[in-house]
Backbone as a printed PyTorch tensor [residue, N CA C, xyz], in Angstrom:
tensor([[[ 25.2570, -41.0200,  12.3170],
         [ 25.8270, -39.7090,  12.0670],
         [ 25.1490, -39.0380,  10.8700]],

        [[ 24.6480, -39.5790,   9.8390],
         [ 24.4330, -39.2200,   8.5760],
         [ 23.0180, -38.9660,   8.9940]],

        [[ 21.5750, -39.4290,  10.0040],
         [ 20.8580, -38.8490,  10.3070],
         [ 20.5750, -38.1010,  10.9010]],

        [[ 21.6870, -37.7310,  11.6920],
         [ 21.9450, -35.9880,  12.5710],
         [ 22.0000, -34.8040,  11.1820]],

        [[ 23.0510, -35.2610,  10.4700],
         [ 23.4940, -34.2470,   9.4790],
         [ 22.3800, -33.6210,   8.2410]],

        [[ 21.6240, -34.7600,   8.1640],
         [ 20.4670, -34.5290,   7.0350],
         [ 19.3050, -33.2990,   7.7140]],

        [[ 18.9770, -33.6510,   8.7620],
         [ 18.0930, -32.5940,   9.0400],
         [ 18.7770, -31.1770,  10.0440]],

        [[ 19.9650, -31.3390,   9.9840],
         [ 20.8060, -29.8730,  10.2610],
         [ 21.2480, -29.1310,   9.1230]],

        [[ 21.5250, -29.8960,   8.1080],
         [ 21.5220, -29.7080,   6.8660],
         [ 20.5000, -28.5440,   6.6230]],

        [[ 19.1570, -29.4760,   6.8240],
         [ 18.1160, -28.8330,   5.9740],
         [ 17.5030, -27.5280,   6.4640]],

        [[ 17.6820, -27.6280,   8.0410],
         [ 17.9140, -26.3740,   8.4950],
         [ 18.8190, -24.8050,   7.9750]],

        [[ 20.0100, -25.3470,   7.9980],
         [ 21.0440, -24.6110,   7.2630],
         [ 20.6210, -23.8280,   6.4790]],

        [[ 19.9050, -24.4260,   5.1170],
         [ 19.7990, -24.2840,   3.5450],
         [ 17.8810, -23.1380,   3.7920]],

        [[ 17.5830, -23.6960,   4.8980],
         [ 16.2650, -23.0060,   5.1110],
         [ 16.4900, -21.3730,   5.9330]],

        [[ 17.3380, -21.7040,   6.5590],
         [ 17.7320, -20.1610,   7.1830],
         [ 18.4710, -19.2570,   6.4070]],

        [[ 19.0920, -19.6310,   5.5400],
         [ 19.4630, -18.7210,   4.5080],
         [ 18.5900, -18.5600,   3.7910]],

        [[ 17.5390, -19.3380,   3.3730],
         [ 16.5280, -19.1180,   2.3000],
         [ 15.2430, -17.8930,   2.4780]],

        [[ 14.8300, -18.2810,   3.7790],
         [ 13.7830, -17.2760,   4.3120],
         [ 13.7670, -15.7320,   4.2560]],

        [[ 15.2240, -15.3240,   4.5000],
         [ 15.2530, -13.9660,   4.2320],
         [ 15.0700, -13.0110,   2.8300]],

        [[ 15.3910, -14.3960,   2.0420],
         [ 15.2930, -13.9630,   0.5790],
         [ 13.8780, -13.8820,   0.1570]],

        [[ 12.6710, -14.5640,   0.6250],
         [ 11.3030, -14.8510,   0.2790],
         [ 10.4800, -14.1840,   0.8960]],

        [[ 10.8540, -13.6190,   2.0860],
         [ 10.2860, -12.9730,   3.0050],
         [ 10.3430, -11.3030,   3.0310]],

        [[  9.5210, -10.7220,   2.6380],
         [  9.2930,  -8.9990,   2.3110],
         [ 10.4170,  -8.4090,   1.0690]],

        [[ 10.3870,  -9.2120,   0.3780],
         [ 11.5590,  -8.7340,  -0.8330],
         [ 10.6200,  -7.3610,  -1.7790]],

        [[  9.3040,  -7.2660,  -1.3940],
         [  9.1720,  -6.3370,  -1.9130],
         [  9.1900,  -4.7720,  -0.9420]],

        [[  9.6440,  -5.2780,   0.0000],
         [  9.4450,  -3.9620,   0.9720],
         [  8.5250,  -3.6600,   1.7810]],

        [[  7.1760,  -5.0070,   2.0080],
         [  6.3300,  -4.7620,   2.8100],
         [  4.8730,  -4.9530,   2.1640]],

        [[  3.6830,  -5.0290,   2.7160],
         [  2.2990,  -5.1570,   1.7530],
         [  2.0670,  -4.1530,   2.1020]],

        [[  1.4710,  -3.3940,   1.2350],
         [  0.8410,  -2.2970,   0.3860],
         [ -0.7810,  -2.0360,   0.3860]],

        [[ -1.1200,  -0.8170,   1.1310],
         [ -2.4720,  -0.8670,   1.0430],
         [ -2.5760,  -0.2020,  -0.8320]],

        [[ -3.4300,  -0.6210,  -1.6140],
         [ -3.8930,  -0.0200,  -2.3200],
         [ -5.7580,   0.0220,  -2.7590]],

        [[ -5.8540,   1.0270,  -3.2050],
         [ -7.2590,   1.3220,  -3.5660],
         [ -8.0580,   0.6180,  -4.5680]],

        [[ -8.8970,  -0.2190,  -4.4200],
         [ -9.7800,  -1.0780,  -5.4230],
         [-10.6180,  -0.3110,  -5.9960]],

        [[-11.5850,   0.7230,  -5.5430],
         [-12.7760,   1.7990,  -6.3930],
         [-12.2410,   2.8930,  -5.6360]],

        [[-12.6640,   4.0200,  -6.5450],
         [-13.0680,   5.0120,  -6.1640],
         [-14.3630,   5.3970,  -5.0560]],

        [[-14.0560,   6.6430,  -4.6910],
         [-15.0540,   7.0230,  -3.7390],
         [-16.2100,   7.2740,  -5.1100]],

        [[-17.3730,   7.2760,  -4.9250],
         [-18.4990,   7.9790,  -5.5600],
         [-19.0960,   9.3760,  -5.4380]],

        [[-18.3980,   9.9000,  -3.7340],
         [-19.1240,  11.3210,  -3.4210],
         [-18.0490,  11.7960,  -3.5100]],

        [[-17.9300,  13.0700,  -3.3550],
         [-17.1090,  14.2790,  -3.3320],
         [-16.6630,  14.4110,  -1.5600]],

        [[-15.1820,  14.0740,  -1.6000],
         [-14.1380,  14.5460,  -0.2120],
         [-14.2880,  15.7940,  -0.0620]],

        [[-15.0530,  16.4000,   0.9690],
         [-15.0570,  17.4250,   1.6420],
         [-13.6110,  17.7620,   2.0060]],

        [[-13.1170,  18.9510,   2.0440],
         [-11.6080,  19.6970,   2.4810],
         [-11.6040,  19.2200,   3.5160]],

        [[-12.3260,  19.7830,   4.3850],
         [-12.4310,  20.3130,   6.2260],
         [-12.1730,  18.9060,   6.5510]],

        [[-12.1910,  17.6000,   6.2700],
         [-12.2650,  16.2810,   6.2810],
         [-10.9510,  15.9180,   6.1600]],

        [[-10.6920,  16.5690,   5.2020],
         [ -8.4910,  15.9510,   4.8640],
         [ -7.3630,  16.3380,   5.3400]],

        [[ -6.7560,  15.8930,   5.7160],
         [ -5.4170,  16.4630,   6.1980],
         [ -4.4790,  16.3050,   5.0060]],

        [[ -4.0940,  14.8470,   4.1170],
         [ -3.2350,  15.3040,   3.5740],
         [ -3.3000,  14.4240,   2.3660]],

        [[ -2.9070,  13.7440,   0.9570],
         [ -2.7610,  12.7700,   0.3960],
         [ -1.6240,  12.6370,  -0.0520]],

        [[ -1.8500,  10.8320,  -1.0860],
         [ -0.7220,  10.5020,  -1.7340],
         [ -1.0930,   9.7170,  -2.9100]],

        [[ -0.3480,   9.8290,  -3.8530],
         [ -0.6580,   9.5940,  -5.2160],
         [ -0.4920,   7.9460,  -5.2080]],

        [[ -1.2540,   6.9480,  -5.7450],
         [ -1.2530,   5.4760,  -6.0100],
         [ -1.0400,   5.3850,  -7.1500]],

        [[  0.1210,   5.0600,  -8.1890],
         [  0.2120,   4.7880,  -9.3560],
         [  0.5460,   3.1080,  -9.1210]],

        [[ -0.5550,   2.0240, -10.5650],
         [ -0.7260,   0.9670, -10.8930],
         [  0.8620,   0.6980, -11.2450]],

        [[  1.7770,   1.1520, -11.6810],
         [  3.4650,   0.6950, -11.7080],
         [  3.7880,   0.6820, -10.5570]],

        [[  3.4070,   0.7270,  -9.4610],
         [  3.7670,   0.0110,  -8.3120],
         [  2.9730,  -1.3930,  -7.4040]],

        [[  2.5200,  -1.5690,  -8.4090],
         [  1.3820,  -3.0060,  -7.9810],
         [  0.3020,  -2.8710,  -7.7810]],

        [[ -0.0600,  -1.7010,  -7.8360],
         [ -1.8210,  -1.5950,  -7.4160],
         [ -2.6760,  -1.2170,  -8.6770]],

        [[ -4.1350,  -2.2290,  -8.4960],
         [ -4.7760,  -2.2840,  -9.9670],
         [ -5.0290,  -0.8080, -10.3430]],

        [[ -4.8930,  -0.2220, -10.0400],
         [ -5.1920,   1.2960, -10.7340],
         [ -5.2450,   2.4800,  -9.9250]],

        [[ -4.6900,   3.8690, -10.8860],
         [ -4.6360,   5.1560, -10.2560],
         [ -5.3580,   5.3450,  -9.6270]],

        [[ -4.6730,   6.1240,  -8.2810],
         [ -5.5290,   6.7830,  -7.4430],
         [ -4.8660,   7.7150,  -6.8260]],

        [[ -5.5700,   8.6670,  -6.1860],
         [ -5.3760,  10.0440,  -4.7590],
         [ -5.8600,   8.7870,  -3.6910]],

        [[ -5.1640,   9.1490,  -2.6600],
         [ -5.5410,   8.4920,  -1.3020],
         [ -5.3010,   9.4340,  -0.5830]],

        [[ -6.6000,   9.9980,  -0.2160],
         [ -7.0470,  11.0200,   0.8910],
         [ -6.7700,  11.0210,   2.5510]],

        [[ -5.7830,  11.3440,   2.8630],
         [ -5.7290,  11.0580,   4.7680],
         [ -6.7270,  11.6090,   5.1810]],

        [[ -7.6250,  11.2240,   6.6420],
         [ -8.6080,  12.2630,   7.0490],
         [ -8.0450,  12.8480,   8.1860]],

        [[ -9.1540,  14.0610,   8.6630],
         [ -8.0670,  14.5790,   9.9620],
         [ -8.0840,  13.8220,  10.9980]],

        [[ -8.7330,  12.6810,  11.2370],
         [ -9.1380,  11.8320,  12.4320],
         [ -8.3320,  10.6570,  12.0970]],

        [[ -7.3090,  10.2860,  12.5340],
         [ -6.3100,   9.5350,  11.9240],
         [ -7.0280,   7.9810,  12.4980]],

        [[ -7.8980,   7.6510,  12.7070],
         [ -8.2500,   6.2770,  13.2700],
         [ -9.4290,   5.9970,  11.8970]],

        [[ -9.8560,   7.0800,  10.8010],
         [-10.2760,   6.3940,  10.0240],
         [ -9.6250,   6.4980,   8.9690]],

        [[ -9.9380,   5.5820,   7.7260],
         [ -9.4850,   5.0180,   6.8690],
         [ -8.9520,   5.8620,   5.8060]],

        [[ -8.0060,   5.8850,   4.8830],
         [ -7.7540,   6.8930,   3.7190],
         [ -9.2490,   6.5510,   2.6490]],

        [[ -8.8880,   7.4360,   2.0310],
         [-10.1330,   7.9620,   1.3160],
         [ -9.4380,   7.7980,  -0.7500]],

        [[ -9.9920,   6.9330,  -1.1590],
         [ -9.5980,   6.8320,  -2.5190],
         [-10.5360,   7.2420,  -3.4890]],

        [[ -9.7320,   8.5450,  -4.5950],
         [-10.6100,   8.9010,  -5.6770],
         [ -9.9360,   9.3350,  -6.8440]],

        [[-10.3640,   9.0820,  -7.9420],
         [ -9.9090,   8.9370,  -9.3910],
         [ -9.1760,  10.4060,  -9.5060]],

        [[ -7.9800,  10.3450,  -9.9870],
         [ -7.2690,  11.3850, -10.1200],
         [ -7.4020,  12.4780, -11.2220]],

        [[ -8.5920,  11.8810, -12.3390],
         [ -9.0490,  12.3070, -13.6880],
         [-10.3030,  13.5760, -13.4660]],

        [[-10.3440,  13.1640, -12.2600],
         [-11.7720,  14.2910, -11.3760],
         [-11.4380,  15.3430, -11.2480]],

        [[-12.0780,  16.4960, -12.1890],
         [-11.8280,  17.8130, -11.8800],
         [-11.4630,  18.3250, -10.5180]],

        [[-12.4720,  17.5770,  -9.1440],
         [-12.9300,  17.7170,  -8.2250],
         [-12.0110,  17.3970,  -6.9620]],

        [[-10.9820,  16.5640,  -7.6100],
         [ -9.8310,  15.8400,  -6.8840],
         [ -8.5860,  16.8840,  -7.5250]],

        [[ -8.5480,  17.2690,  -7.9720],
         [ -7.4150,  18.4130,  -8.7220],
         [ -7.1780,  18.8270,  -8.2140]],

        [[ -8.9880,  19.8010,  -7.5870],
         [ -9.1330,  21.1110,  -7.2770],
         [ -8.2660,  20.7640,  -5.3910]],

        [[ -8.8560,  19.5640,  -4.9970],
         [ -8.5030,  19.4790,  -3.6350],
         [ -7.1260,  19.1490,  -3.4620]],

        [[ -6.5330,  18.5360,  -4.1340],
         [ -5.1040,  18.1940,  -4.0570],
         [ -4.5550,  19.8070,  -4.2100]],

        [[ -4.9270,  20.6740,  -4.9030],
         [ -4.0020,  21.8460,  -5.3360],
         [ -4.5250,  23.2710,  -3.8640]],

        [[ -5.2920,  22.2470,  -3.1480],
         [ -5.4930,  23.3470,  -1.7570],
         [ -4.9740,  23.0900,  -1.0090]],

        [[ -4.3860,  21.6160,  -1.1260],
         [ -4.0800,  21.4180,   0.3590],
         [ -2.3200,  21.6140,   0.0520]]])
């Protein structure tokens, strides 16, 4: 009897446990490692979103949507005159 109970047991103590360890932060997170080097063309973006490092990612960024939604966001330093100018058009 006592070797039925040990590994139903351990079951038990594991199914309550998993939910707690499992996405407690809300999910993984793309964030931006470098900056772009060239200049994001407008006609190219549809829309962005701001990456601040107080949410886990090594450092500020704009993350550029493009209008072709099958490629990738587009990351560039938010300190860029050049990124200002495009964030404040769109």
């Amino acid at each position: 009897m006592a070797q039925l109970l040990t590994p139903s047991l351990l079951v038990l103590v594991l199914a309550f446990c998993i939910p707690w360890t499992q996405g407690s932060d809300g999910g993984a997170q793309d964030c931006c490692l470098k900056y772009s080097l060239r200049k994001i063309p407008a006609r190219v973006v549809r829309s962005y979103r701001k990456q601040e490092p107080s949410l886990g990612c090594p450092i500020p960024a704009i993350l550029f949507s493009p209008r072709k939604r099958s490629q990738p966001e587009l990351c560039a330093d938010p300190k860029e005159p050049w990124v200002q100018q495009l964030m404040q058009r769109l």
